[in-house]
PDB file of N, CA, C, O and CB in Angstrom:
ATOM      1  N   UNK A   1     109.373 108.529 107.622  1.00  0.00           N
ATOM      2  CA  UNK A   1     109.936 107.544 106.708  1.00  0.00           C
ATOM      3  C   UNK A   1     110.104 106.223 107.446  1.00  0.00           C
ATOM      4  O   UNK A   1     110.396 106.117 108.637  1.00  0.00           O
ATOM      5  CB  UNK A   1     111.291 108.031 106.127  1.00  0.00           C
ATOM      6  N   UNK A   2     109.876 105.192 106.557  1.00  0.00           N
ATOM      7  CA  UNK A   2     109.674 103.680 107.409  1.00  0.00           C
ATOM      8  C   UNK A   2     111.044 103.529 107.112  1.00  0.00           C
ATOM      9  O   UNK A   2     111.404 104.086 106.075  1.00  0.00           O
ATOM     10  CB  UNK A   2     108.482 102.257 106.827  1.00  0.00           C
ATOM     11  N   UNK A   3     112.219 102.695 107.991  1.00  0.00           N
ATOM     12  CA  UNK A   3     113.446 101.967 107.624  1.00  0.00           C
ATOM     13  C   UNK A   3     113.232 100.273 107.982  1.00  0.00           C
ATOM     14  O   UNK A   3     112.290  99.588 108.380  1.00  0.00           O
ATOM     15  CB  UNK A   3     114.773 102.679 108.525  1.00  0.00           C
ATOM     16  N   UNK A   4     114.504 100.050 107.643  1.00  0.00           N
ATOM     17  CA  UNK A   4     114.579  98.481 107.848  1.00  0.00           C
ATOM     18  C   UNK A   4     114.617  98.721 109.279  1.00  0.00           C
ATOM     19  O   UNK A   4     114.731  97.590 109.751  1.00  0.00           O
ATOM     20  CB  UNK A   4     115.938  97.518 107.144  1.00  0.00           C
ATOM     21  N   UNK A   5     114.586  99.563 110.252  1.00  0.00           N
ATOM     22  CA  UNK A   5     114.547  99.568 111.770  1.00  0.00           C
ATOM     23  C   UNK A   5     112.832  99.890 112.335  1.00  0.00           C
ATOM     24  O   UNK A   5     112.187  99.971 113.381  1.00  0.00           O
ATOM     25  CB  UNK A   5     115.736 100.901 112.329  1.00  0.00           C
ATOM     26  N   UNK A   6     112.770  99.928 111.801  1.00  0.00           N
ATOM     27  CA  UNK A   6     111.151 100.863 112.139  1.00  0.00           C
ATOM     28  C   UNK A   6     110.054  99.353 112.715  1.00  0.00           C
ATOM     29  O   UNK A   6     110.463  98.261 112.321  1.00  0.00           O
ATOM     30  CB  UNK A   6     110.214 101.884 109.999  1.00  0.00           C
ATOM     31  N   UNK A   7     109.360  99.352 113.182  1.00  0.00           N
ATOM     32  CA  UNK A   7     108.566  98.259 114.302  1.00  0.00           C
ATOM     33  C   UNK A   7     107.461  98.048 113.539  1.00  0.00           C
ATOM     34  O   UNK A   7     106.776  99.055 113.364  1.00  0.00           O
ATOM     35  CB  UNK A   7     108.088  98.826 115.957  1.00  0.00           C
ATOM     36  N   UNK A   8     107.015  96.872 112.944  1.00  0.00           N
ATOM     37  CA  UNK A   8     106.031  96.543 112.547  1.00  0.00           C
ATOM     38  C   UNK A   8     104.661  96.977 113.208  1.00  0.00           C
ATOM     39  O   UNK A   8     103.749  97.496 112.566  1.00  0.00           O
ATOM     40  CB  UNK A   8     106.239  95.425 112.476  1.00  0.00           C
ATOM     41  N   UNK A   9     104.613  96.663 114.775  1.00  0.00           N
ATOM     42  CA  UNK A   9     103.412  97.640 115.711  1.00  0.00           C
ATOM     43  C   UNK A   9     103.617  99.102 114.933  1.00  0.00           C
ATOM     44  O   UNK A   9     102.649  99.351 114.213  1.00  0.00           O
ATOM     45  CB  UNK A   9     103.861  97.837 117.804  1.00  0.00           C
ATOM     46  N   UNK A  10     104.395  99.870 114.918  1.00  0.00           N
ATOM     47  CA  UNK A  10     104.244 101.141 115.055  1.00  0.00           C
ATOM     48  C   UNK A  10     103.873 101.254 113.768  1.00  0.00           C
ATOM     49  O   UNK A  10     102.853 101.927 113.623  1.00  0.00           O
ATOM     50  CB  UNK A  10     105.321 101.946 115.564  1.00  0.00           C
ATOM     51  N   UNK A  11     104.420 100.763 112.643  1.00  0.00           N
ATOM     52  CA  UNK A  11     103.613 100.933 111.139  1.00  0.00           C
ATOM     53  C   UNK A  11     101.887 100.707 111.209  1.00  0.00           C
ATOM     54  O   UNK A  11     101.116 101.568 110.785  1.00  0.00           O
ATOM     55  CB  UNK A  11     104.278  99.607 109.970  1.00  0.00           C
ATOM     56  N   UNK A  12     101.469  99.527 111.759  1.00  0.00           N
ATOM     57  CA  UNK A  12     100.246  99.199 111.904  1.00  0.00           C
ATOM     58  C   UNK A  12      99.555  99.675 112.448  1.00  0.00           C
ATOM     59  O   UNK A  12      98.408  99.822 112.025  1.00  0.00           O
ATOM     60  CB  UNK A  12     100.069  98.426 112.163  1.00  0.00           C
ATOM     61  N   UNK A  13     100.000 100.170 113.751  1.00  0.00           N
ATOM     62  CA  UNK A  13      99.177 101.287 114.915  1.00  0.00           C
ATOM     63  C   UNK A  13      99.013 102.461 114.262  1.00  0.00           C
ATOM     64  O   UNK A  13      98.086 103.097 114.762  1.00  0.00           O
ATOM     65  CB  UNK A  13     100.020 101.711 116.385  1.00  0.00           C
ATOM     66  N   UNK A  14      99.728 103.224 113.002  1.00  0.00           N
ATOM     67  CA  UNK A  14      99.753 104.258 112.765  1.00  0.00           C
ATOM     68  C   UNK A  14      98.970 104.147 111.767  1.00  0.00           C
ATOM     69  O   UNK A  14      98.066 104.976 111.661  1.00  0.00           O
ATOM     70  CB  UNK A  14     100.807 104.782 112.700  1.00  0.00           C
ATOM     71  N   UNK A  15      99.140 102.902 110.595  1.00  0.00           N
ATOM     72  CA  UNK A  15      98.471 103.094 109.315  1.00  0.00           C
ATOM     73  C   UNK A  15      97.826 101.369 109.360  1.00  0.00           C
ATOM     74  O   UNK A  15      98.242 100.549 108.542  1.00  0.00           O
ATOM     75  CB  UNK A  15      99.722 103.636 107.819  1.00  0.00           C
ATOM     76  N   UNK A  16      97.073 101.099 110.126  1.00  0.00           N
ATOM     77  CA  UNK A  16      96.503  99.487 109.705  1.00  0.00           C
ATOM     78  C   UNK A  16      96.618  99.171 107.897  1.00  0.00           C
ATOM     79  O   UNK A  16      97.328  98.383 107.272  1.00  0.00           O
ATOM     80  CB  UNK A  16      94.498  99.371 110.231  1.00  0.00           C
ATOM     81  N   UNK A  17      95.559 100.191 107.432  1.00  0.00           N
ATOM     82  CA  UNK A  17      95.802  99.731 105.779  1.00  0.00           C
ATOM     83  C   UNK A  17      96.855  99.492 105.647  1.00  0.00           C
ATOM     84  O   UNK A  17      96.797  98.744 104.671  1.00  0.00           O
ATOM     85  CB  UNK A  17      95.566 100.596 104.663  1.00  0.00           C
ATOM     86  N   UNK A  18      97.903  99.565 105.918  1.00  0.00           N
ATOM     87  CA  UNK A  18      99.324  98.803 105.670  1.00  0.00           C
ATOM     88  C   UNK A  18      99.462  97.646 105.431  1.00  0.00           C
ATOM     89  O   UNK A  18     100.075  97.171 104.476  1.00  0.00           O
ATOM     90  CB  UNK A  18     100.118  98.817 106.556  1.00  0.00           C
ATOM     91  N   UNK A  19      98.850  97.023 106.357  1.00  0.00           N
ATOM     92  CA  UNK A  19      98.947  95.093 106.516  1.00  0.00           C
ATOM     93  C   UNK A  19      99.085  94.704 104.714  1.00  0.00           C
ATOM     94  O   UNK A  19      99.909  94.028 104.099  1.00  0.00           O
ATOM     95  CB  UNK A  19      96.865  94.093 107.448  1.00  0.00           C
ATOM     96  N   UNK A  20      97.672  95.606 104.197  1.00  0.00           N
ATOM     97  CA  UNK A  20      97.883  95.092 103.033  1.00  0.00           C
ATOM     98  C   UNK A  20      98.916  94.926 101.799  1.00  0.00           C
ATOM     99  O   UNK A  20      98.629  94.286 100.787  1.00  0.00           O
ATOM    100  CB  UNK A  20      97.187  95.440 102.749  1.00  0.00           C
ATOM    101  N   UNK A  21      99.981  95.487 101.975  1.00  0.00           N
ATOM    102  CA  UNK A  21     101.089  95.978 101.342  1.00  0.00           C
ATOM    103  C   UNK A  21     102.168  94.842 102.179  1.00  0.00           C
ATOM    104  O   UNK A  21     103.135  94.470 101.515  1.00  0.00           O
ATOM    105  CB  UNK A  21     101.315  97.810 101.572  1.00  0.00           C
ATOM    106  N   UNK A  22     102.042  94.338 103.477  1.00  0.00           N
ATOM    107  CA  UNK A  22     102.853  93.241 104.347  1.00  0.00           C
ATOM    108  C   UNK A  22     102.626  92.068 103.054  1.00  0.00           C
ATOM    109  O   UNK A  22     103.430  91.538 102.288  1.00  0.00           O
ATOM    110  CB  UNK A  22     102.015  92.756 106.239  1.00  0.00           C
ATOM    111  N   UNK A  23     100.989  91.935 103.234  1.00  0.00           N
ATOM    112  CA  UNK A  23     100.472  90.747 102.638  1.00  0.00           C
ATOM    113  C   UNK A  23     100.996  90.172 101.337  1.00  0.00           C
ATOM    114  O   UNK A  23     101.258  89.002 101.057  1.00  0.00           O
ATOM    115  CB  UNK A  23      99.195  90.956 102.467  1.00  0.00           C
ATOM    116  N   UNK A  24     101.109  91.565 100.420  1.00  0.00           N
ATOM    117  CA  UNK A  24     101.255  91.177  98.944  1.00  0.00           C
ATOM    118  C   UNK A  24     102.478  91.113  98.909  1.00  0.00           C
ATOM    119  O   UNK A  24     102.856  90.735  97.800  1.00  0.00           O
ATOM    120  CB  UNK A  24     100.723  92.041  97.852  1.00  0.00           C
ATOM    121  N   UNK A  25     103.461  91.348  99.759  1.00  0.00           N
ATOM    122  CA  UNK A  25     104.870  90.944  99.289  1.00  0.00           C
ATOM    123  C   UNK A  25     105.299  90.119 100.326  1.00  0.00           C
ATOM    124  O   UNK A  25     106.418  90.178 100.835  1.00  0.00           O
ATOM    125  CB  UNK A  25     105.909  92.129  99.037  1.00  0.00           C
ATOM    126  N   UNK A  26     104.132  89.113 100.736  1.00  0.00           N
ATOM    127  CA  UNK A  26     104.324  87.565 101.055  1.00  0.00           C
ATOM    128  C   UNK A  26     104.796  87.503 103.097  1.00  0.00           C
ATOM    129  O   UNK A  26     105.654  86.780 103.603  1.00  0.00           O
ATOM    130  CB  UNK A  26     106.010  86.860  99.713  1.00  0.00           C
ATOM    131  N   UNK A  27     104.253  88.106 103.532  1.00  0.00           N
ATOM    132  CA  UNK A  27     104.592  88.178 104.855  1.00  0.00           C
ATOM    133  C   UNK A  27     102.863  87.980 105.455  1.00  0.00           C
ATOM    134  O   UNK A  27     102.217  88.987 105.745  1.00  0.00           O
ATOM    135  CB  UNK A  27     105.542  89.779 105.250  1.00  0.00           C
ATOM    136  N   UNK A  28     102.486  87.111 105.535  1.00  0.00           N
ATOM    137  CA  UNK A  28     101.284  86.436 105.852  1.00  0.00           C
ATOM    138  C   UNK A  28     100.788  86.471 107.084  1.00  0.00           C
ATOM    139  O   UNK A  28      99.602  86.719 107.303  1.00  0.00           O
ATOM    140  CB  UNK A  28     101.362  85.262 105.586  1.00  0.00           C
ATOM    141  N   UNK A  29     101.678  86.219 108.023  1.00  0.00           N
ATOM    142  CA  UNK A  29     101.911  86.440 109.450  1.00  0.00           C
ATOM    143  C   UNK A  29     100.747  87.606 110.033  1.00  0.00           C
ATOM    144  O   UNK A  29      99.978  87.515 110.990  1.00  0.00           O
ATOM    145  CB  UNK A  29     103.566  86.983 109.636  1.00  0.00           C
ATOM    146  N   UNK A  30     100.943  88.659 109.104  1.00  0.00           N
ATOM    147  CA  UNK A  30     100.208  90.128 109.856  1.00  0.00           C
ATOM    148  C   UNK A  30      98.534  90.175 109.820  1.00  0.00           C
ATOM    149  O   UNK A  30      97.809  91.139 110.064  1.00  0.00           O
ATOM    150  CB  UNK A  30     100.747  91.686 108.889  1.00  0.00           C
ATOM    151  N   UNK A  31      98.161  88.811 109.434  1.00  0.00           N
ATOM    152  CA  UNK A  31      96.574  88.589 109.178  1.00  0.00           C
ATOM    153  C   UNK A  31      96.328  87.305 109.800  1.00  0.00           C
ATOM    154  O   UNK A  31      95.210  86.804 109.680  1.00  0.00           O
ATOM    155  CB  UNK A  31      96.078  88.544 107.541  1.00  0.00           C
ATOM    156  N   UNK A  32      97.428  86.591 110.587  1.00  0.00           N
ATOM    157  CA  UNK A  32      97.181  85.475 111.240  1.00  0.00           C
ATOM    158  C   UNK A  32      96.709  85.184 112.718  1.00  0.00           C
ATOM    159  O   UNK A  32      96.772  86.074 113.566  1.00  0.00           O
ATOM    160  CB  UNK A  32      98.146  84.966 111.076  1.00  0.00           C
ATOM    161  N   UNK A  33      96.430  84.443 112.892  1.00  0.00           N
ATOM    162  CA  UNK A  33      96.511  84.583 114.634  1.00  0.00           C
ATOM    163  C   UNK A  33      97.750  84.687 115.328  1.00  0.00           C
ATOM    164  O   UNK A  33      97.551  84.832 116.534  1.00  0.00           O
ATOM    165  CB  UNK A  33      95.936  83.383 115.344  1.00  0.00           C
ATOM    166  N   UNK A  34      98.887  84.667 115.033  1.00  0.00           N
ATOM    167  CA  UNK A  34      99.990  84.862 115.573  1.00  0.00           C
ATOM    168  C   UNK A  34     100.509  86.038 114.792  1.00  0.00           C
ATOM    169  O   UNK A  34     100.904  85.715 113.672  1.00  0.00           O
ATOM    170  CB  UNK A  34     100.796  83.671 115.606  1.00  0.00           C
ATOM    171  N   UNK A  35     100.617  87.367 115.095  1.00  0.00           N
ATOM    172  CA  UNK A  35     100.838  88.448 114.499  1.00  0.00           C
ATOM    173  C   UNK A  35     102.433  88.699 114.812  1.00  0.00           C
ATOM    174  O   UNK A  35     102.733  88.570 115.999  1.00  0.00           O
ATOM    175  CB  UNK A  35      99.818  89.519 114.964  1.00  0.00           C
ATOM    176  N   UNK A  36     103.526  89.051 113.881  1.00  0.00           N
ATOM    177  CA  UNK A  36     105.036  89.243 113.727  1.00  0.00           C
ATOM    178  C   UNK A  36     105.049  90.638 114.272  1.00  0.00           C
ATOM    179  O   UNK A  36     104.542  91.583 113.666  1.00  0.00           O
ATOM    180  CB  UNK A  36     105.700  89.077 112.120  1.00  0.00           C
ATOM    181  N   UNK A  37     105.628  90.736 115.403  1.00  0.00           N
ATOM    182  CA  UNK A  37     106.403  91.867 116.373  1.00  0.00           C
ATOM    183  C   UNK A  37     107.705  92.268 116.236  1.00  0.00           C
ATOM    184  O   UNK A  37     108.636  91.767 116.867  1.00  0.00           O
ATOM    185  CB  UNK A  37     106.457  91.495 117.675  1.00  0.00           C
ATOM    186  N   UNK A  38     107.792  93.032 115.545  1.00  0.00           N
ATOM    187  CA  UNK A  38     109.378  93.418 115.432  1.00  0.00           C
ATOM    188  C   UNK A  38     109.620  94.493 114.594  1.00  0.00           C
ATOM    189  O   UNK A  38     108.829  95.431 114.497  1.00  0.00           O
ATOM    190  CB  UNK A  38     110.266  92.298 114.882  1.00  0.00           C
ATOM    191  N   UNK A  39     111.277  94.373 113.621  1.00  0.00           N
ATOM    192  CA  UNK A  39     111.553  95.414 113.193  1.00  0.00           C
ATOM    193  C   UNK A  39     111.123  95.104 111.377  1.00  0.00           C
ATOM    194  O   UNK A  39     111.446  93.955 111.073  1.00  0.00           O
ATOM    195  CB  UNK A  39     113.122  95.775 113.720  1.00  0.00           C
ATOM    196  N   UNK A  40     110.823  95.474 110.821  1.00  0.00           N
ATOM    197  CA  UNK A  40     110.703  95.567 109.231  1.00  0.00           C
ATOM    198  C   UNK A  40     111.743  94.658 108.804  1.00  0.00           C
ATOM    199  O   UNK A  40     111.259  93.687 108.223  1.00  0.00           O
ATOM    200  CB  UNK A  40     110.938  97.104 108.552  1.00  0.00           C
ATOM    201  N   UNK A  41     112.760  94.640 108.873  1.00  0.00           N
ATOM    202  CA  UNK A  41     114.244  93.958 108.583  1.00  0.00           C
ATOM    203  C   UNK A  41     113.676  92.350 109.299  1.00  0.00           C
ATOM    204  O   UNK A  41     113.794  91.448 108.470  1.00  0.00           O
ATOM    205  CB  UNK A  41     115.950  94.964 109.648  1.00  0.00           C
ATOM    206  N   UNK A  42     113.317  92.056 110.151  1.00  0.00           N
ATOM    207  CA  UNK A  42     112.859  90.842 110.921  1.00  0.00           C
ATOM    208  C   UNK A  42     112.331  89.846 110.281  1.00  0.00           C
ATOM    209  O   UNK A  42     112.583  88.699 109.912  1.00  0.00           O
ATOM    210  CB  UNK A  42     111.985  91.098 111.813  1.00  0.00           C
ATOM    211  N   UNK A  43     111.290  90.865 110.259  1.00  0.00           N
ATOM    212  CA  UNK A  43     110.227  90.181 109.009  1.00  0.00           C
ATOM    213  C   UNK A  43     110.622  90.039 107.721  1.00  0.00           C
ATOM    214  O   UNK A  43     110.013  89.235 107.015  1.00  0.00           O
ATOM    215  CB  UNK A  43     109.000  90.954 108.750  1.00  0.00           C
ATOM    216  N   UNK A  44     111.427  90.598 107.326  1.00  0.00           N
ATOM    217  CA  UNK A  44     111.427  90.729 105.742  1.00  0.00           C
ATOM    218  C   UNK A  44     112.529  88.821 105.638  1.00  0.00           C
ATOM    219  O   UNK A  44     112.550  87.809 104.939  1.00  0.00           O
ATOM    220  CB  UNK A  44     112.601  92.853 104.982  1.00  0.00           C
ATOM    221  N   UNK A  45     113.062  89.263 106.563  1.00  0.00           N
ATOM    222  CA  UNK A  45     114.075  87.851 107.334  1.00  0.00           C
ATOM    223  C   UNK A  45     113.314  86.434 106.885  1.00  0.00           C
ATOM    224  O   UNK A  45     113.495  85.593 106.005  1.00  0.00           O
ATOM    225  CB  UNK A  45     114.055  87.891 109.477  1.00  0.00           C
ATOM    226  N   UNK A  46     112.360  86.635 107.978  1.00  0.00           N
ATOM    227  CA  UNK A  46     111.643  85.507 108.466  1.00  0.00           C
ATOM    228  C   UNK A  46     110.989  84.992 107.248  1.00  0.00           C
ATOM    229  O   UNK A  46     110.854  83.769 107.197  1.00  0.00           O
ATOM    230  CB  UNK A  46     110.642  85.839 109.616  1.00  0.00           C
ATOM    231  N   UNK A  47     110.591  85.645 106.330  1.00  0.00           N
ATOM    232  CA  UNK A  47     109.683  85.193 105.278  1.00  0.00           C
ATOM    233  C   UNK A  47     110.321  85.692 103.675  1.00  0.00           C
ATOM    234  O   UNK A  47     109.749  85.864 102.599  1.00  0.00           O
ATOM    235  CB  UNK A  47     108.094  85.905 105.643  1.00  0.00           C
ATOM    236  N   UNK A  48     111.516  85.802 104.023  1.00  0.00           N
ATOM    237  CA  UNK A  48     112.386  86.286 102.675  1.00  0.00           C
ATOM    238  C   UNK A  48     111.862  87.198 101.726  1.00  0.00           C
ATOM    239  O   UNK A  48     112.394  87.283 100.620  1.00  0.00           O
ATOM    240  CB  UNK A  48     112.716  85.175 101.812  1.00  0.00           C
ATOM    241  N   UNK A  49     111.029  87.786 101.984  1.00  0.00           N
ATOM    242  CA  UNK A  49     110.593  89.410 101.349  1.00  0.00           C
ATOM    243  C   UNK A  49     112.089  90.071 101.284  1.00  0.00           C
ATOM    244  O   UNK A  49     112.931  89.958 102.174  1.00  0.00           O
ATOM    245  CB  UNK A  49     109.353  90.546 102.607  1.00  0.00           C
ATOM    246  N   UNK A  50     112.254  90.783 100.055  1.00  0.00           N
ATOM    247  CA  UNK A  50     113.002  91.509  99.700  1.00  0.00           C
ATOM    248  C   UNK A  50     112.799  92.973 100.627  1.00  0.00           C
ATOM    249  O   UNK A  50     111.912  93.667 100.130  1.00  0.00           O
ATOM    250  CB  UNK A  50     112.841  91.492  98.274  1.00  0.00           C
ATOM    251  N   UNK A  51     113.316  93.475 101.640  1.00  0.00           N
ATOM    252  CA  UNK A  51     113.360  94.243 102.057  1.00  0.00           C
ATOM    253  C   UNK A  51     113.291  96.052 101.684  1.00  0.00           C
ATOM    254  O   UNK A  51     112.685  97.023 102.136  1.00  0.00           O
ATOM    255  CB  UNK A  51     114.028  93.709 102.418  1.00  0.00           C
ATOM    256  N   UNK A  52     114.200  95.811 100.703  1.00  0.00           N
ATOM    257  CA  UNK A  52     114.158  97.193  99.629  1.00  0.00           C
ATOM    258  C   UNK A  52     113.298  97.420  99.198  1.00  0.00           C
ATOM    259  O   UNK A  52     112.888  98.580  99.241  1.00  0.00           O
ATOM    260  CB  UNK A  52     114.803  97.329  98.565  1.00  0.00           C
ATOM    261  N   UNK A  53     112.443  96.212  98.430  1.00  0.00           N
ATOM    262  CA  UNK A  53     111.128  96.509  97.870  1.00  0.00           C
ATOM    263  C   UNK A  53     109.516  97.010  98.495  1.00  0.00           C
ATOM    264  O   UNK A  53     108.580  97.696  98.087  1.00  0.00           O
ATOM    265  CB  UNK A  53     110.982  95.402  97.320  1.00  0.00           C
ATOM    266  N   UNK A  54     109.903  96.089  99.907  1.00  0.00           N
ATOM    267  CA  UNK A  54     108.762  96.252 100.887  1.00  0.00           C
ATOM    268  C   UNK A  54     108.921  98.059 101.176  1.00  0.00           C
ATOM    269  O   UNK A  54     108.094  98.946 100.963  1.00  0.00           O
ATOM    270  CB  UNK A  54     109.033  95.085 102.503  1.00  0.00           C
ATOM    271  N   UNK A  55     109.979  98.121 101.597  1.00  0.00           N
ATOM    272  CA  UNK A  55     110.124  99.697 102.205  1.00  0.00           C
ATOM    273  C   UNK A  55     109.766 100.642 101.120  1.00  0.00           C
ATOM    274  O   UNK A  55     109.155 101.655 101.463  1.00  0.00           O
ATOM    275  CB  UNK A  55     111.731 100.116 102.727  1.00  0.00           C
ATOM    276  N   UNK A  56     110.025 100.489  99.972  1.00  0.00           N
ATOM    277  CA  UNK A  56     109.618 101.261  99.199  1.00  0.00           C
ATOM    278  C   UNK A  56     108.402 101.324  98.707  1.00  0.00           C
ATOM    279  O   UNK A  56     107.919 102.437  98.502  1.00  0.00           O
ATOM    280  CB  UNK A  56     110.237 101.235  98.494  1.00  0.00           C
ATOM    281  N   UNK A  57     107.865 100.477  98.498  1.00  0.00           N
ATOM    282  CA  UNK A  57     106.449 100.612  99.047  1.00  0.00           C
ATOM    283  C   UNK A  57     105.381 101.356  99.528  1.00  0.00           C
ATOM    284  O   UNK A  57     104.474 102.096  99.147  1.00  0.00           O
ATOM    285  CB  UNK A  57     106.422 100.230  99.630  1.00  0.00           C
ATOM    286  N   UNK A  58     106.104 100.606 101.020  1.00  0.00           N
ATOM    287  CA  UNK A  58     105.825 101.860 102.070  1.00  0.00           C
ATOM    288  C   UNK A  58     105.414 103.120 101.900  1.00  0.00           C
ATOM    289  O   UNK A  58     104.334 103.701 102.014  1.00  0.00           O
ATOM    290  CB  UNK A  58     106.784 102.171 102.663  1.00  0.00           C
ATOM    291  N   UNK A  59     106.823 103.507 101.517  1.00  0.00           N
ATOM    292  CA  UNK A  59     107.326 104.755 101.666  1.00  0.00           C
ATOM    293  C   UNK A  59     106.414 105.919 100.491  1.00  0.00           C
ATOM    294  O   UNK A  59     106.021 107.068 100.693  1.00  0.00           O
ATOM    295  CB  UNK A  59     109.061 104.569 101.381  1.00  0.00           C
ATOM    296  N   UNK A  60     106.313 105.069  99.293  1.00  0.00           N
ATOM    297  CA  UNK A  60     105.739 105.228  98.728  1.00  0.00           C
ATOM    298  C   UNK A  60     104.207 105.527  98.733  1.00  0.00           C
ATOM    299  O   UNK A  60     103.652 106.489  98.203  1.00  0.00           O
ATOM    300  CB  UNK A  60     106.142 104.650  98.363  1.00  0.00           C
ATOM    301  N   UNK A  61     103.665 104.561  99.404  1.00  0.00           N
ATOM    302  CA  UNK A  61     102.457 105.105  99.721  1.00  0.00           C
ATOM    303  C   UNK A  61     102.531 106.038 101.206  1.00  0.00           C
ATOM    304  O   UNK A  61     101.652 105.715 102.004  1.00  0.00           O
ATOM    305  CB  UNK A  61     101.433 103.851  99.778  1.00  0.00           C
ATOM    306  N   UNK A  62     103.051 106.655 101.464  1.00  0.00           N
ATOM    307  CA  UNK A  62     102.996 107.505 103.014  1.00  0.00           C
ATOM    308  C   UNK A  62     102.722 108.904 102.141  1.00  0.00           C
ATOM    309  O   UNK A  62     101.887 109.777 102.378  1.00  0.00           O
ATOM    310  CB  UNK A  62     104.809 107.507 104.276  1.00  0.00           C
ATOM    311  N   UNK A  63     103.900 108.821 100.828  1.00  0.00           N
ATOM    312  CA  UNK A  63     104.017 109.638 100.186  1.00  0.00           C
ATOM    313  C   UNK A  63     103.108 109.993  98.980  1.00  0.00           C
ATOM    314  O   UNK A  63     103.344 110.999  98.310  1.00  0.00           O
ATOM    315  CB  UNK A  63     105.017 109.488 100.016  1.00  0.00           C
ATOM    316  N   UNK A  64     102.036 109.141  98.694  1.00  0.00           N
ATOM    317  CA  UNK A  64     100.993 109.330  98.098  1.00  0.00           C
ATOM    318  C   UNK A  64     101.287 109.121  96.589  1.00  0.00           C
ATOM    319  O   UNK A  64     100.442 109.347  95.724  1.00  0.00           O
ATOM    320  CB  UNK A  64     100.480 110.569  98.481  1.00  0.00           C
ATOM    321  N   UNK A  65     102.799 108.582  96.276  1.00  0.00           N
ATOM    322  CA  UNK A  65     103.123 108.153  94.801  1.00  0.00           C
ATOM    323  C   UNK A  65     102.203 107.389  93.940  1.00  0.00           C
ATOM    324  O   UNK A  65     102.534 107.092  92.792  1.00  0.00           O
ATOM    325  CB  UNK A  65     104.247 107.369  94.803  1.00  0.00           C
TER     326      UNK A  65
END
């Protein structure tokens, strides 16, 4: 399960297709030349993504919903 603690590397290292799910809820960063290192919560920060929504998401697709 992804949390608001969980490391953007480790989501990506594990599931790249992810980025795309970063992208659409506006965190741009993860396709740039300067790629965002940190925790889920960080990012969601930095670029005002609703956090709840991103994770669920996620979570959602890990889970094949």
């Amino acid at each position: 399960m992804i949390t608001k603690d969980t490391l953007i590397e480790e989501i990506l290292g594990k599931s790249p297709e992810k980025a795309r799910i970063f992208v659409e809820m506006g965190a741009p960063c993860l396709v740039c030349g300067e790629p965002f290192w940190g925790t889920v919560k960080e990012l969601c920060e930095k670029y005002q993504v609703d956090v709840d929504i991103l994770l669920k998401r996620l979570n959602e697709e890990i889970k094949g919903v």
